[in-house]
C-alpha positions as CSV (number, residue, x, y, z in Angstrom):
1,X,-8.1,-46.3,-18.6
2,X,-5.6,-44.0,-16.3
3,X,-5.0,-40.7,-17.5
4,X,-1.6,-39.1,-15.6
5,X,-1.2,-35.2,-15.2
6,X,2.1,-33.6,-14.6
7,X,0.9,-31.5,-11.4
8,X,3.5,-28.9,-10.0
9,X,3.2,-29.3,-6.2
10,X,4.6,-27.2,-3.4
11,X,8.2,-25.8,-3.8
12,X,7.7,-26.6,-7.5
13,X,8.3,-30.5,-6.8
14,X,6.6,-32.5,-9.5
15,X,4.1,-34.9,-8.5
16,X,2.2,-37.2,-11.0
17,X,-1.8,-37.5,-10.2
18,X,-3.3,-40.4,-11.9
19,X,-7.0,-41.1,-12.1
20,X,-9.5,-43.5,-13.7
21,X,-11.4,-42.4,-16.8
22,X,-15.5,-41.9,-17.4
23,X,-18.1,-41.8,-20.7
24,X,-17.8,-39.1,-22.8
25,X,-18.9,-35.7,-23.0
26,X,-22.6,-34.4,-23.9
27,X,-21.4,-31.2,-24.5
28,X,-22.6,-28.7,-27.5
29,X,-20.3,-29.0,-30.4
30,X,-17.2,-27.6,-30.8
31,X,-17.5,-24.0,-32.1
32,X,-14.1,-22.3,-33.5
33,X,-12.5,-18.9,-34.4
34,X,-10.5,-18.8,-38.0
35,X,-9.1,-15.7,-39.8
36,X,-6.9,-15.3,-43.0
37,X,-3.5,-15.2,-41.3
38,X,0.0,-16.9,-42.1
39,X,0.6,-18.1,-38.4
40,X,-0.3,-16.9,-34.9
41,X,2.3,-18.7,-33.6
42,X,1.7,-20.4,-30.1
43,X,0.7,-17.7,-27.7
44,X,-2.3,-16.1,-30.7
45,X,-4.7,-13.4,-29.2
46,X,-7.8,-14.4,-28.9
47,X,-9.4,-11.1,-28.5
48,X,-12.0,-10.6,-31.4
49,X,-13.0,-14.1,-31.7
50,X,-16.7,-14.5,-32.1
51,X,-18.7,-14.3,-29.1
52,X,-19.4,-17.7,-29.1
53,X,-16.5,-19.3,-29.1
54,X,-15.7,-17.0,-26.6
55,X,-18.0,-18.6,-24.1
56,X,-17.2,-21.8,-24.5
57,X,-13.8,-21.2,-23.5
58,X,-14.6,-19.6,-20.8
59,X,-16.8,-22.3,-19.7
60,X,-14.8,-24.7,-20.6
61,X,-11.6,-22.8,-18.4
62,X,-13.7,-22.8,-15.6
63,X,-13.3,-26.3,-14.2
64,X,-11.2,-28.3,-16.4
65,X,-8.1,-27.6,-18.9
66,X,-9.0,-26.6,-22.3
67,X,-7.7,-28.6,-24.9
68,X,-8.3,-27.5,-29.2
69,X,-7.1,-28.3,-32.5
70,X,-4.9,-25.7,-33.5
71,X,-2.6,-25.1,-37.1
72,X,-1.4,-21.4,-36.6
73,X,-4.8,-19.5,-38.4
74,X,-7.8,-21.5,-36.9
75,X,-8.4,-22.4,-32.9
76,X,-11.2,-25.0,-32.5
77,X,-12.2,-25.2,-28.8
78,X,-13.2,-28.9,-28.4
79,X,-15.4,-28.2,-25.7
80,X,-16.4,-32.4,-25.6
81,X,-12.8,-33.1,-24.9
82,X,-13.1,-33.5,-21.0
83,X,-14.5,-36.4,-18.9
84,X,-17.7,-35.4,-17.4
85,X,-17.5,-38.0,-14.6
86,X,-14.1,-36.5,-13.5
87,X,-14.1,-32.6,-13.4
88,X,-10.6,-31.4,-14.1
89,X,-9.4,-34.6,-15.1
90,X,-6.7,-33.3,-17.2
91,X,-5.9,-30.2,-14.9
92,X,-7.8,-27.0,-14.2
93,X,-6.3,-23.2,-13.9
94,X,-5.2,-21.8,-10.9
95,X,-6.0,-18.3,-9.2
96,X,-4.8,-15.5,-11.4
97,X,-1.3,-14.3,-10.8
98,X,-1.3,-10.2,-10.7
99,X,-0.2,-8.4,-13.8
100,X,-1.0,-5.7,-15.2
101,X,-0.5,-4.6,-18.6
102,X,-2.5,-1.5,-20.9
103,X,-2.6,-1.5,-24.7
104,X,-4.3,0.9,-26.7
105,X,-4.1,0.7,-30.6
106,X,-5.7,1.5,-33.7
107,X,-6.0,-1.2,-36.6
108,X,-6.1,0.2,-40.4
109,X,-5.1,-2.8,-42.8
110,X,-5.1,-6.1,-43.0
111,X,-1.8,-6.5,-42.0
112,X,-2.0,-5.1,-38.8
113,X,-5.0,-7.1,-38.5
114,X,-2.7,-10.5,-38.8
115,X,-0.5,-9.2,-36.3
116,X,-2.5,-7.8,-33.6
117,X,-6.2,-9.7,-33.5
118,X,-4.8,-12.7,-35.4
119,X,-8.2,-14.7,-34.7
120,X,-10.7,-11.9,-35.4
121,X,-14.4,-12.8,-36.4
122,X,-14.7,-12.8,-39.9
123,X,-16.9,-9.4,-39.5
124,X,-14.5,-7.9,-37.8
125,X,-12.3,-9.0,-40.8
126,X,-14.3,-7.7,-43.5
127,X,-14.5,-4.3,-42.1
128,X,-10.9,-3.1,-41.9
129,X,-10.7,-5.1,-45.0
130,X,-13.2,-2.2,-46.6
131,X,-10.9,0.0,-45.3
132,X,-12.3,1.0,-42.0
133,X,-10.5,1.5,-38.8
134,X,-10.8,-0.5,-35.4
135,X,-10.0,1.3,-32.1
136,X,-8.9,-1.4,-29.6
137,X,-8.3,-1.3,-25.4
138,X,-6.7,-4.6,-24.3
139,X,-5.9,-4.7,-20.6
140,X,-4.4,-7.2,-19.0
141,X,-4.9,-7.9,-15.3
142,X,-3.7,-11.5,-14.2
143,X,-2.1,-15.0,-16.0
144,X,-4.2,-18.3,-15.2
145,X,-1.8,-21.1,-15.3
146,X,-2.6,-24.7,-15.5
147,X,-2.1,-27.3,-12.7
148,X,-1.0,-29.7,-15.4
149,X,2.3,-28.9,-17.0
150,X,1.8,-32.5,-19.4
151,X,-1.4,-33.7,-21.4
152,X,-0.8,-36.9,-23.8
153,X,-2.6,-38.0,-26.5
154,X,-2.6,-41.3,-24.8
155,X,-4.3,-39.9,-21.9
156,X,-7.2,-38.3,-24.2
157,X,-7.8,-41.4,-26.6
158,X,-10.6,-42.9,-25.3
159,X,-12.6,-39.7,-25.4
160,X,-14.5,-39.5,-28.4
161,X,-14.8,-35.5,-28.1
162,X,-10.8,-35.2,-28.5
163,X,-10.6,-36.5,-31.6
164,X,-7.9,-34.2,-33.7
165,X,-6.5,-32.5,-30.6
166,X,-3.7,-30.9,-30.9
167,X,-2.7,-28.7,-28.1
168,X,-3.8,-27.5,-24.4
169,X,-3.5,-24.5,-23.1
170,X,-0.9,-24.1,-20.9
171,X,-2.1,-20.6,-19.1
172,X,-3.8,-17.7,-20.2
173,X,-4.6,-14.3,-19.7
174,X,-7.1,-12.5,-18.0
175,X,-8.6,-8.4,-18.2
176,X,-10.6,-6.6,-20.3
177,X,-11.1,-5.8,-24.0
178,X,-13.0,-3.5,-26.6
179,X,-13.2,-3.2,-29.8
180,X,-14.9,-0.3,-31.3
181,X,-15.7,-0.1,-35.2
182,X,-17.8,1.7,-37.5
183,X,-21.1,-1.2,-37.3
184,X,-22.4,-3.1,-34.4
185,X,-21.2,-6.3,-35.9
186,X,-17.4,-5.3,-35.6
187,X,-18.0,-3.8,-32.3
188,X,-17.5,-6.0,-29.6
189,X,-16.1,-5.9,-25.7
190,X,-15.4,-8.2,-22.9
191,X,-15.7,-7.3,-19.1
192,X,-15.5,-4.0,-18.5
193,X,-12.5,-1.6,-19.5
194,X,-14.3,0.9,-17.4
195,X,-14.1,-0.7,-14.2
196,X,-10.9,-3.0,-14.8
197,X,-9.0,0.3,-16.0
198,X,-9.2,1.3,-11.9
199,X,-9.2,-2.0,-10.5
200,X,-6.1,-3.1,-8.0
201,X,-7.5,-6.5,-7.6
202,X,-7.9,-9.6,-10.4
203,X,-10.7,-10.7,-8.3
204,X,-13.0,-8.5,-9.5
205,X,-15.1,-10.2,-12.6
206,X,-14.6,-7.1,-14.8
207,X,-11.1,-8.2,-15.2
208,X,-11.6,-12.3,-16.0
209,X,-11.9,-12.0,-19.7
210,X,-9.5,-14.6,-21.6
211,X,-7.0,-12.3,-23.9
212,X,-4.3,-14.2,-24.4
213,X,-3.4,-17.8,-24.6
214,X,-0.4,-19.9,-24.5
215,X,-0.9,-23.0,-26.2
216,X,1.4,-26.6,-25.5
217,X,1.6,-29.3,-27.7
218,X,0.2,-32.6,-26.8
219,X,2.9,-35.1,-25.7
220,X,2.5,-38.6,-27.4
């Protein structure tokens, strides 16, 4: 089987790499991140996700594209959807461009919820539905784009791992996060806002957290 990945080459010319497909993955299953919400739309937060899923993204970023099933409320990381005998088969993420971006908020209801965490761990969801607050830190510190601008279905068929795929992500971003509630189970953080707050550079691993993602539908 040939797989083909849109690659964006110097000057921005467009150059099409094709290689020759492996067995499929071994990997853990896929573990996902759901949350009562009408739609993230296709750039959701994914700060506040369980821990878990998490890692495996971050993994999973780490040498190869990472492709889930996605409808708006849930993001299932299908951490099997790669070819093991092929690393970055279907594109990998490129050094961190430098931006820098603080947010600083407080969640009280549901609502705000939806609209600022809209992937939140279901313990972070039962809190502020009990009426607690969450204080939340997001900085952002660099975008990790994608050397593939195009992943088909075609090109993922004969891996068993991407069955229901639905999107890739196209680039995401990269910092630090915390999340401090009222119990240890809705308290969570990622790097260190400590560190990354002072930080000038997006090489330092305080500031490599995934935050945001923007997610592109598979071609046919």
């Amino acid at each position: 089987m040939k797989a083909s990945c849109v690659r964006l080459g110097a000057a921005g010319v467009l150059v099409v790499v094709a290689s020759c497909g492996g067995g499929p993955s071994s990997l853990p299953a896929p573990t996902s991140a759901a949350s009562a919400c009408s739609n993230a739309g296709p750039t959701p937060r994914i700060v506040g996700i369980p821990q878990a899923a998490m890692s495996m993204f971050s993994a999973h970023a780490d040498g190869d594209v990472v492709i889930v099933r996605y409808d708006g409320c849930r993001l299932e990381v299908l951490d099997t959807c790669r070819d093991e005998s092929i690393r970055g088969r279907f594109g990998s993420y490129k050094m961190p461009t430098n931006v820098r971006g603080d947010e600083r908020f407080t969640i009280r209801d549901p609502r705000e919820l939806a609209a600022r965490l809209p992937l939140a761990s279901p313990e972070i969801a039962d809190e502020v539905r009990s009426g607690k607050s969450l204080e939340i830190v997001v900085l952002t510190r660099g975008v990790k784009e994608s050397t593939c601008e195009r992943v088909s279905r075609a090109d993922l068929a004969a891996l068993p791992g991407c069955s229901g795929a639905t999107h890739f992500v196209a680039s995401y971003d990269v910092g630090a996060f915390r999340i401090q509630g009222a119990t240890s189970a809705s308290s969570m953080s990622g790097g260190s806002v400590a560190s990354c707050d002072a930080a000038q550079s997006t090489e330092l691993s305080a500031c490599r957290v995934p935050l945001n993602v923007r997610l592109r539908p598979l071609a046919p």
